[in-house]
N, C-alpha and C positions, 0 to 999 in steps of 0.2 A: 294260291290254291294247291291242295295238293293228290287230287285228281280230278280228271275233265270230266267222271258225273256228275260233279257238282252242279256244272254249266249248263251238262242235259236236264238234269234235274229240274233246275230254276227257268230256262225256256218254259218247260213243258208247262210248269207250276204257273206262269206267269199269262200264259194263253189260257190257262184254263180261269183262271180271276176273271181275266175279260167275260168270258163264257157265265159263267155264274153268277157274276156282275148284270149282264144283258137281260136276262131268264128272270132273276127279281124283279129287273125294273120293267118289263114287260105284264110279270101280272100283276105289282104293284099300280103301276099305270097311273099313279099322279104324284108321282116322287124320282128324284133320279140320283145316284149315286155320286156323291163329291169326288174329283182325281187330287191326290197331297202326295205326290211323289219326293221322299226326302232322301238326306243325303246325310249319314255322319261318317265319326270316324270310324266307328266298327264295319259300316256297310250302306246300303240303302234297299229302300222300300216305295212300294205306292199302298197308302190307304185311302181303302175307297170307304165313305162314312155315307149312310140315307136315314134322312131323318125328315119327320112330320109328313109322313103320306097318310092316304087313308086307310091302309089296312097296315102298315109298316111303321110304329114310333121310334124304332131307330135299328139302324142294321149296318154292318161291317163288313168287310171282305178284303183283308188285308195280307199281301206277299210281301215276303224279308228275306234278303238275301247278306248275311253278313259272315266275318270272319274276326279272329283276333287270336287272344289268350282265352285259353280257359281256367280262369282264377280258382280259388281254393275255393272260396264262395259260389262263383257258377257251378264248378264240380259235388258240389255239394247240393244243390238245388238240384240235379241233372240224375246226382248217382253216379258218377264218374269220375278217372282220375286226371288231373290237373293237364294240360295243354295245350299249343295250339293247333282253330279249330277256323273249320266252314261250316256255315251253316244255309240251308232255305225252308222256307215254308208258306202254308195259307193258314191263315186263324178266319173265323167267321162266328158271326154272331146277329143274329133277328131276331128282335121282343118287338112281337103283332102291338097290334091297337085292341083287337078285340081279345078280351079274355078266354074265350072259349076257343082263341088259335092259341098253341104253344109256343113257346120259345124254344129254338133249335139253334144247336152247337157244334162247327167242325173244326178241325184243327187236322194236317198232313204235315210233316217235320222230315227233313232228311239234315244228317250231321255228318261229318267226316274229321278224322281228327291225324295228326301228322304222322301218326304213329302206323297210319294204315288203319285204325277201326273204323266203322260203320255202321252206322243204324237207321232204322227208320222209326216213325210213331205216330198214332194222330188216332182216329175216331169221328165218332158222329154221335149223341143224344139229344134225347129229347127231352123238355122239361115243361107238360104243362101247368100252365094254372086248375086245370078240371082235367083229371083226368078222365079219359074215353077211351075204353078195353076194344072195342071195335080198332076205334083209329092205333091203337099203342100195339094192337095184335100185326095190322098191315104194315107199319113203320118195318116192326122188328122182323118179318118175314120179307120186306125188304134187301135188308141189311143181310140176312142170313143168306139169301139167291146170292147177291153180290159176291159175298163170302166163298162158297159155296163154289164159286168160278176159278176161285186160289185155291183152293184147300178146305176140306169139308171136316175139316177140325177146327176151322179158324173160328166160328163163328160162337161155339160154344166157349172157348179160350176166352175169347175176347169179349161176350158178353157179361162174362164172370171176370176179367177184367173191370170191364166198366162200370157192373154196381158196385165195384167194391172202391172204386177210384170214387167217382161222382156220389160219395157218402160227406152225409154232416155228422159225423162222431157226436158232435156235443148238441148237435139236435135229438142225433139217433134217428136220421131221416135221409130216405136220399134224397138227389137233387132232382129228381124225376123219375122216367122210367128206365132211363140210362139207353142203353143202345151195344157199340161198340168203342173197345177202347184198347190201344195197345203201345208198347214203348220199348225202346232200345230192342227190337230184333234187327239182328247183325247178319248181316247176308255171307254165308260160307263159303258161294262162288257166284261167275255170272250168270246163271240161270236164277239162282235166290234172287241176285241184285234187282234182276226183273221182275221177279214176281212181286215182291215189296214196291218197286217201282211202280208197275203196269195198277196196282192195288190201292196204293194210296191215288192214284190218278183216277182208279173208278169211283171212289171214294167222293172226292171234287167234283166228278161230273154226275153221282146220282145228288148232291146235297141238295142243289136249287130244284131240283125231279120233284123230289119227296116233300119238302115245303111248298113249293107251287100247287101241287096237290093239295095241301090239307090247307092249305089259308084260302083258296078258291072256294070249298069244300064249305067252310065255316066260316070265312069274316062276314057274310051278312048277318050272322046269327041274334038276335036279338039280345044286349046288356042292359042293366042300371047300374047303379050308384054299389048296390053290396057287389055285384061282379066287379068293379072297379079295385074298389079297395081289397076285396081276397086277391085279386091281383098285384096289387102291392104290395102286399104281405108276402105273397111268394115270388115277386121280384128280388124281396130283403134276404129271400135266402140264398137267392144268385147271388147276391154281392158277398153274402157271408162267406162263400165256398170259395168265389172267385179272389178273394181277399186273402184268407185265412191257408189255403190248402192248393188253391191250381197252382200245378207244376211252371205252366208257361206264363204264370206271370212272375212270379218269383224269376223265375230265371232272366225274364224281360228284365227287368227291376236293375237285378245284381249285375246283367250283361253291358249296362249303360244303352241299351235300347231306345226306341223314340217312347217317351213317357207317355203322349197322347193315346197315341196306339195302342201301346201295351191294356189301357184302359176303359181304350173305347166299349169294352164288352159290357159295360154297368148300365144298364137299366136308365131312362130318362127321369123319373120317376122308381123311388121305391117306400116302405113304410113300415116302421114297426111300429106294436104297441103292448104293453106288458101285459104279458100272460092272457093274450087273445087266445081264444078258444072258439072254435065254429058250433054252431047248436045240432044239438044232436040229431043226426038223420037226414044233415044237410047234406051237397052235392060238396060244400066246402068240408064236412067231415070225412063221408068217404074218398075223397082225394086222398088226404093226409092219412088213412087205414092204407090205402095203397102203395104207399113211399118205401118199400120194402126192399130188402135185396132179394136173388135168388127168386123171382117169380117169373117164371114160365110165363111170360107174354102171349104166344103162339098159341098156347093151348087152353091159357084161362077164357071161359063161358063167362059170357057178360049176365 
């Protein structure tokens, strides 16, 4: 290790899994989270996996705390240069049962590398199947309060961040409504170190908040058969992003990481089909009018 935040880091990270862990499986209430605490040579981890409840078809909440080299390949996935390195974090991930809940994404990351650098990174978006300007308006005004408590510039940085991260280029679509998203901010001194700290830790504790809320809100909602399948269609573009373009899985991949893990974020269920097209004027069309960067959430009139 090559300094003891690390260790604060990864306690705090670790209490907070529990926490967030408990809070799903609370309003889930017929499902309960699996414990796979591993062990390699890079480091160890517990993933926690829930899968087949009623309002929850599979969900994640997984801490990793490891260390090694940073290969030419890792630094390259990362953006950095070559070393060794500590690392901790939470990744999460819940794709509902019912279509008309969304699928929601966090990730908190702290690195330290021998050199003495430092970063933090992580986020929270949302990705529904339908979108709802109502619910997509409270999410992000959320996120912004939270913000708002660090730094009343964080929020607009990092939401311009995040659409522009959580984009499909060869869709030309984002992956949702996005949220917040931010990477490698290097703390100058100990006061930064805390704020990045204390931030990504609000971060963890509003995630299961803010989904507890809108799956309450919406899993009794009424589906068939076309709500199904638009859902699997934009299940497919989860995989496509998660695949094709997220940072931490590449990096999971290249780091020698637990492979399970690193993948548990795919969809139980996903589907494509060529050249689908939703009919004009549906709820599946204007979704897809919505996948936009750059929209003003907060203020768009539904």
């Amino acid at each position: 290790m090559y300094d003891n935040k690390i260790e604060l880091v990864a306690a705090a990270y670790r209490k907070l899994q529990d926490r967030a862990c408990y809070l799903i499986e609370e309003a889930e209430g017929s499902a309960l989270f699996s414990k796979d605490p591993w062990k390699k040579e890079i480091g160890e981890g517990n993933t926690r996996v829930m899968k087949g409840g009623d309002k929850i078809a599979k969900a994640a909440i997984n801490y990793s705390m490891v260390t090694g080299n940073y290969s030419e390949s890792m630094a390259k996935a990362a953006g950095k240069s070559p070393g060794n390195f500590s690392a901790t974090g939470i990744s999460s991930i819940i794709h509902p049962v019912n279509p008309y809940v969304p699928i929601i994404h966090m990730n908190v990351r702290y690195f330290e590398m021998e050199n003495g650098t430092k970063w933090f990174g992580g986020g929270i978006d949302l990705t529904p199947h339908y979108i709802d300007i109502e619910e997509s308006r409270n999410f992000h005004k959320a996120l912004k309060t939270v913000c708002n408590r660090f730094d009343i510039n964080l929020y607009p940085l990092f939401k311009k961040e995040a659409d522009n991260y959580f984009f499909l280029p060869h869709r030309q679509e984002t992956r949702g409504i996005g949220g917040i998203f931010f990477d490698h901010k290097e703390p100058d001194n100990s006061a930064d170190f805390e704020k990045y700290f204390e931030f990504t830790k609000a971060l963890i504790t509003i995630y299961p908040e803010l989904y507890v809320s809108i799956m309450e809100n919406k899993h009794s909602i009424p589906y068939g058969e076309k709500e199904i399948l638009w859902q699997n269609y934009r299940r497919s573009r989860y995989v496509e992003f998660n695949l094709l373009y997220d940072r931490g899985t590449k990096f999971g991949l290249v780091s020698g990481g637990n492979t399970e893990s690193i993948l548990v974020s795919m969809p139980p269920v996903a589907a494509w089909d060529y050249q689908y097209k939703p009919a004009p004027g549906s709820d599946e069309e204007k979704t897809l009018k919505l996948l936009k960067k750059d929209i003003d959430w907060i203020s768009l009139m539904s």
